[in-house]
C-alpha positions as CSV (number, residue, x, y, z in Angstrom):
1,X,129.4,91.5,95.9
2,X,131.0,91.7,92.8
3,X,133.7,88.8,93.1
4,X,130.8,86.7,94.6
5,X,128.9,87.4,91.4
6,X,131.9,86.5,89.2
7,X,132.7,82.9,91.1
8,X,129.4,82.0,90.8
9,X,128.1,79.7,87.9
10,X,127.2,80.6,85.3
11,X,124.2,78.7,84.1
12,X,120.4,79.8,86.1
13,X,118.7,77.3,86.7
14,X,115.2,77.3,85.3
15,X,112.5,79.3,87.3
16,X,109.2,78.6,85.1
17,X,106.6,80.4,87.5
18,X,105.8,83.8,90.5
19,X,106.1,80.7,93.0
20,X,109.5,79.4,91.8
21,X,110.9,82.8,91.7
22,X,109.6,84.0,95.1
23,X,111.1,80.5,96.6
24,X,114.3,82.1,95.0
25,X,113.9,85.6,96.1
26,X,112.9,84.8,99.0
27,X,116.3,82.5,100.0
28,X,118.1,85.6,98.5
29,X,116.7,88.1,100.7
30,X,117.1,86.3,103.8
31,X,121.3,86.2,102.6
32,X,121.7,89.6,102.1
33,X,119.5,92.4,103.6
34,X,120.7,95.1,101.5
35,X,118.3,95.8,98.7
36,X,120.5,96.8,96.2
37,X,122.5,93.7,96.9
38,X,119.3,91.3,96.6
39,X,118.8,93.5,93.1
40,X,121.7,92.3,92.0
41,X,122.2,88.5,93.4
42,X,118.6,88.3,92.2
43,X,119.1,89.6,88.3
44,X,122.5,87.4,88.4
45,X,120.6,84.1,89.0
46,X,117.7,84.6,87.1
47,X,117.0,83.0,83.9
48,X,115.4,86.2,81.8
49,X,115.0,89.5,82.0
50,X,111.5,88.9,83.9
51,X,112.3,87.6,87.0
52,X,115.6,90.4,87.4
53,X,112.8,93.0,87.3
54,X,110.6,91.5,89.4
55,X,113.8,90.9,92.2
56,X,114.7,94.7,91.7
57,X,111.0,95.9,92.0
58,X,110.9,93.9,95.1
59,X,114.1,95.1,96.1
60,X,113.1,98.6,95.7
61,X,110.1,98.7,97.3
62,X,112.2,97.1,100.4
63,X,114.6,100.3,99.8
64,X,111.5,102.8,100.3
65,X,109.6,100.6,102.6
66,X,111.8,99.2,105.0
67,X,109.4,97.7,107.4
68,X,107.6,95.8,104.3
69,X,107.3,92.3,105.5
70,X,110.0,89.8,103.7
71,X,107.3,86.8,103.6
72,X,105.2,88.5,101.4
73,X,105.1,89.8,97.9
74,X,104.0,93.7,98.0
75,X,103.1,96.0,95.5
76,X,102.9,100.0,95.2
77,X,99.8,100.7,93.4
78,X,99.5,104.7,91.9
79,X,98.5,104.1,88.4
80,X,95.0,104.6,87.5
81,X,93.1,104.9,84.2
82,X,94.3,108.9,83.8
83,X,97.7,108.1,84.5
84,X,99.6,108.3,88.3
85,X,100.5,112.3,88.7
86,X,98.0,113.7,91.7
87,X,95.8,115.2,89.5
88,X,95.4,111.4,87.8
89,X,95.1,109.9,90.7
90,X,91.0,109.7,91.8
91,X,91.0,106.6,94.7
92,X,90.1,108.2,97.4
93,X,90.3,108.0,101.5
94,X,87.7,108.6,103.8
95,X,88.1,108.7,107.8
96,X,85.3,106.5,109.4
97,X,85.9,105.9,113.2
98,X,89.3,105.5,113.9
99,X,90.7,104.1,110.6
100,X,90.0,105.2,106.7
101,X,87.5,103.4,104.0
102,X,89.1,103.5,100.7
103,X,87.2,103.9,97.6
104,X,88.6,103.3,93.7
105,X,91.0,101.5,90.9
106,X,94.8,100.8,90.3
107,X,95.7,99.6,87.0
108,X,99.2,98.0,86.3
109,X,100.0,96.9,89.7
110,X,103.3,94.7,89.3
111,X,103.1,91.1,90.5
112,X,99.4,91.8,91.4
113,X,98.1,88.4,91.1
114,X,100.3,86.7,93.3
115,X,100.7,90.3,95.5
116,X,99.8,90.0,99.5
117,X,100.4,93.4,100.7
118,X,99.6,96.6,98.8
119,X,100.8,100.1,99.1
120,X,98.2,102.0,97.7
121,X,98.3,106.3,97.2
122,X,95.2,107.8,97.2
123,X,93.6,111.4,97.5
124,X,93.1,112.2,101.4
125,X,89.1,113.2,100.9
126,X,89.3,115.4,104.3
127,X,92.5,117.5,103.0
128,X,91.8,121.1,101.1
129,X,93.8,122.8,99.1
130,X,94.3,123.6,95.2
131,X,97.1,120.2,95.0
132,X,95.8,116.9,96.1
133,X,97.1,115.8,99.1
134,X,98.1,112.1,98.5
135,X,98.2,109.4,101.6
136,X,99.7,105.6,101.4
137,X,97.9,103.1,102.5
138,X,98.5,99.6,103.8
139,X,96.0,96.8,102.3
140,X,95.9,93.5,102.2
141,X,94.8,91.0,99.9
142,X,92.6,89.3,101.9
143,X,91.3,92.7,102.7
144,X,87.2,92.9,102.2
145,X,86.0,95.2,99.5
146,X,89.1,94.1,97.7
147,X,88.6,92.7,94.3
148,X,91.7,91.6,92.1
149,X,91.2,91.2,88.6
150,X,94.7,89.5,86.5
151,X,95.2,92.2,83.3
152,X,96.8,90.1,80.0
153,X,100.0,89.7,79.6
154,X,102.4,92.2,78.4
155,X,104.2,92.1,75.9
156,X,107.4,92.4,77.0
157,X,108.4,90.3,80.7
158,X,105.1,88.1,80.4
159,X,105.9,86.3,82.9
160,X,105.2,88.8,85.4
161,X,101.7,89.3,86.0
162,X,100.0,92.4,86.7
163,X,96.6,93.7,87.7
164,X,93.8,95.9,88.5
165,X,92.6,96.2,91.5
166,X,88.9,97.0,92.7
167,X,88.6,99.5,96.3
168,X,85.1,99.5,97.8
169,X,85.0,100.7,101.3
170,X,88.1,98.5,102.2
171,X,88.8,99.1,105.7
172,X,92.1,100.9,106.1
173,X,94.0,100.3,109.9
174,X,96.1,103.1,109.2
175,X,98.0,104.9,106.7
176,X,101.7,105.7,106.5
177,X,103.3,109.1,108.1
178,X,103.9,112.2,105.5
179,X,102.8,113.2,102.0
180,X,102.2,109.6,100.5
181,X,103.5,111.6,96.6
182,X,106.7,113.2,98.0
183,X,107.7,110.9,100.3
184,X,107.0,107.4,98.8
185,X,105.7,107.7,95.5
186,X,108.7,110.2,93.5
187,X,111.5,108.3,95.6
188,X,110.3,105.2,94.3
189,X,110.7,105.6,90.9
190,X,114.5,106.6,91.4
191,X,114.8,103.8,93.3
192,X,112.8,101.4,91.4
193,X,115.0,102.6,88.5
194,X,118.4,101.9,90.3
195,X,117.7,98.6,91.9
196,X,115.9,96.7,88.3
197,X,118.5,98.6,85.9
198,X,121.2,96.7,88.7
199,X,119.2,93.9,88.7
200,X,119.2,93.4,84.5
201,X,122.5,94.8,83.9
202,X,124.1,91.8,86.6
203,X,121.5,89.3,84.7
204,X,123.6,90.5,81.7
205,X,127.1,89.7,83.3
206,X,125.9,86.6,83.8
207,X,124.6,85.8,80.8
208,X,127.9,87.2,79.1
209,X,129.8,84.9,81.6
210,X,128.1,82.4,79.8
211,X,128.4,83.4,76.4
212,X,131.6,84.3,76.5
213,X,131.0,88.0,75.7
214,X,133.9,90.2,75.9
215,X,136.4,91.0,78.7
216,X,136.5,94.9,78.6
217,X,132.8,94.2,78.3
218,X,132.4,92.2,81.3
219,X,134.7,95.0,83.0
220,X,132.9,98.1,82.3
221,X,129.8,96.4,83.9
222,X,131.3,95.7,86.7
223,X,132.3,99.3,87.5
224,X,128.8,100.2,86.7
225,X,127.6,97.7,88.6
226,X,129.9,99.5,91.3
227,X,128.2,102.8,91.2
228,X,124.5,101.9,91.1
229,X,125.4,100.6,94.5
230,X,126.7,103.7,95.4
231,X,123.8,105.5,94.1
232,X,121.3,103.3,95.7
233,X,123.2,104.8,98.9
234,X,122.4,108.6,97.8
235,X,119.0,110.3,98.9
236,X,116.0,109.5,96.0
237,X,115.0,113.3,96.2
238,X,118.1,114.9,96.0
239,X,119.2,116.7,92.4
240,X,122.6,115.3,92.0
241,X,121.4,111.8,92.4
242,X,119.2,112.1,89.2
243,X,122.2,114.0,87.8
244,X,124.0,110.9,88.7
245,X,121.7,108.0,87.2
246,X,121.2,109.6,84.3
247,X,124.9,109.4,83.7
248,X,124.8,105.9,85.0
249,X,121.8,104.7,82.9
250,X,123.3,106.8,80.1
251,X,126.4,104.7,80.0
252,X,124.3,101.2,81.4
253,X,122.6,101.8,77.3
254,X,125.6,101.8,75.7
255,X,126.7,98.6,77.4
256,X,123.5,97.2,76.3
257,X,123.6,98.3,73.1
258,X,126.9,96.4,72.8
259,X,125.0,93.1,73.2
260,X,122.8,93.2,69.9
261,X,125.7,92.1,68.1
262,X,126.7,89.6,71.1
263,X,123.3,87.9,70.9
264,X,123.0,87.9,67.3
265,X,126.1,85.4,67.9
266,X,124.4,83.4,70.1
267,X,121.7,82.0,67.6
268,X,118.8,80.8,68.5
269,X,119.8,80.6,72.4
270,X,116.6,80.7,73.7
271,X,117.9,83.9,76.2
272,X,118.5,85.4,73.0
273,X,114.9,84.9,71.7
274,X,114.1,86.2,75.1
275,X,115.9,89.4,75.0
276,X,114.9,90.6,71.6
277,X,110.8,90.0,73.2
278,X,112.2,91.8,77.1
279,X,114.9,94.8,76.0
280,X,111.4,96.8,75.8
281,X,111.2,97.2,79.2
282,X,114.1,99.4,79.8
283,X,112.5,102.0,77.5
284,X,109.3,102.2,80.0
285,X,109.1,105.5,81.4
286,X,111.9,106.8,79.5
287,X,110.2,110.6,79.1
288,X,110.0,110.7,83.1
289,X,113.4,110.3,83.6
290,X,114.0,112.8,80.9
291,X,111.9,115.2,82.7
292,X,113.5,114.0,85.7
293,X,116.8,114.8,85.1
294,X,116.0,118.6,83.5
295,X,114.5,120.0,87.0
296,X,117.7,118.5,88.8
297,X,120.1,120.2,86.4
298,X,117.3,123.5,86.6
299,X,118.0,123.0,90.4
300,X,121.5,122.1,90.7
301,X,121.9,125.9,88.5
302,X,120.1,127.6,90.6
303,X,122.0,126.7,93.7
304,X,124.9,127.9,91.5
C-alpha cells in the first residue's frame, strides 16, 4: 500500500460535492476491499481533510459492518439530544408482528443528507433489567415514518453534512444479532478512530509530497501509517488494542504538530487555509479515548 501511495501523484483532483466524492469512494472501494486500505487510498487522494474522514467513516463502518452494501452511503446513528451512552440513548423498539416499529431522534448522523442505509441503536422496549439493553437496527431512507432533517454546517469539515433524523413507527424487517452497544456501537469508535486518523494522516503524506515537507517527516508517517494497519487487524474490544492506538494516535499528534510550521510555509495555499478551519476534528472525542485507554491499562493490570 504504501509504495502505491508514494508513486502516486501528488496533486487531488478537485472533489467540490457528497456526489463527487462518493463517485471517488466508490471506484476506491471496488479496488481494494480492505477497509483500512480504502481509509487510506481514500485520505491520499482527497483534496481536504473532509472528504478523508468521510472515506475512513465509510471505511469503518464497512470494518464493523461487513455485509453493509458498497452502493450505498450508510450511517450509524447513536447520538441523541442527552448524549450516545445507554442511559442517553431514548429511541426505542417495539415488536409488532414479526418485525419491530421504531420510535425517536438521532442527532449528528455523519453524511446524513446524502445517507441510504442507517444503522440505528435503540433501547429494546421488551428487555428488563437495571442497564438498557441496546438493539441495531437496519433502516432505510426511503423507509416510512422516516423524516430527515439537514443540521448547519459545522464548523470544522463543512463539507460533510450531517443530520437529524425523525423515527415514527418506521417498520423495522429485522434487527442485527447481539447487544447492539457491546458489539457494534463501542467497537466502532476504535475503529472509526483507526481507519479516519489513517485516512488524514495518508491525506497528509500527500499533501507533504506536494509541499515538499521533510524526508524523515514523510518517513515516520509511513511507519505509522504501517501500524494503524496492523491495528486495524487487532480485535476493537480487546485492552491492548486501546493500549496500542493511544500510543499510535499519541505519536500520529506529534507528526501533526510538526506541520504548523510546514503550512505556515506554504502561504496562502488554499489546503493550508483549509487545515487551520479542519485540524479541529481530530480533537472530537478526545476525553473518550482518554477514558478509553485508563480501563484497558485498569484491565491489562489486573490480568497482571
Amino acid at each position: 500500500m504504501l509504495p502505491q501511495l508514494s508513486a502516486s501523484q501528488a496533486t487531488a483532483a478537485p472533489c467540490e460535492s457528497v456526489a463527487d466524492w462518493w463517485q471517488r469512494h466508490r471506484a476506491i472501494a471496488r479496488e481494494h476491499t480492505d477497509p483500512i486500505h480504502q481509509a487510506i487510498v481514500g485520505g491520499f487522494v482527497a483534496d481536504r481533510v473532509g472528504w478523508a474522514f468521510a472515506s475512513g467513516y465509510q471505511a469503518a463502518l464497512r470494518a464493523v459492518f461487513p455485509d453493509a452494501p458498497t452502493n450505498r452511503i450508510c450511517a450509524l446513528c447513536v447520538t441523541e439530544t442527552d448524549g450516545n451512552s445507554p442511559k442517553a440513548i431514548k429511541s426505542t423498539l417495539r415488536k409488532s408482528g414479526d418485525g419491530w416499529l421504531l420510535n425517536g431522534a438521532k442527532r449528528w448522523t455523519t453524511l446524513g443528507p446524502d445517507g441510504a442505509l442507517f444503522f440505528v441503536a435503540a433501547r429494546d422496549e421488551a428487555a428488563s433489567g437495571e442497564r438498557a439493553v441496546i438493539r441495531v437496527a437496519r433502516v432505510d431512507s426511503n423507509a416510512a415514518g422516516l423524516k430527515i432533517e439537514n443540521m448547519p454546517p459545522a464548523k470544522f469539515v463543512p463539507e460533510v453534512p450531517h443530520a437529524q433524523l425523525h423515527f415514527k413507527d418506521v417498520a423495522v424487517a429485522s434487527l442485527l444479532p447481539g447487544d447492539g452497544y457491546d458489539e457494534y456501537v463501542k467497537p466502532f469508535r476504535t475503529v472509526e478512530d483507526i481507519h479516519v486518523q489513517a485516512a488524514v494522516l495518508a491525506y497528509l503524506m500527500r499533501e507533504g509530497q506536494r509541499l515538499s515537507w521533510p524526508q524523515d517527516w514523510l518517513e515516520r508517517l509511513s511507519a505509522l501509517l504501517a501500524a494503524l494497519g496492523k491495528l486495524s487487524d487487532m480485535p476493537a474490544s480487546h485492552a491492548e488494542t486501546h493500549v496500542a492506538l493511544a500510543g499510535a494516535l499519541a505519536f500520529g499528534s506529534g507528526l501533526i504538530g510538526e506541520t504548523e510550521a510546514f503550512w505556515e510555509k506554504a502561504g496562502a495555499d488554499p489546503a493550508a487555509e483549509r487545515w487551520k478551519r479542519d485540524r479541529e476534528l481530530l480533537k472530537v472525542a478526545g476525553g473518550i479515548r482518554a477514558q478509553r485507554t485508563k480501563r484497558a491499562w485498569e484491565k491489562l493490570r489486573q490480568v497482571g
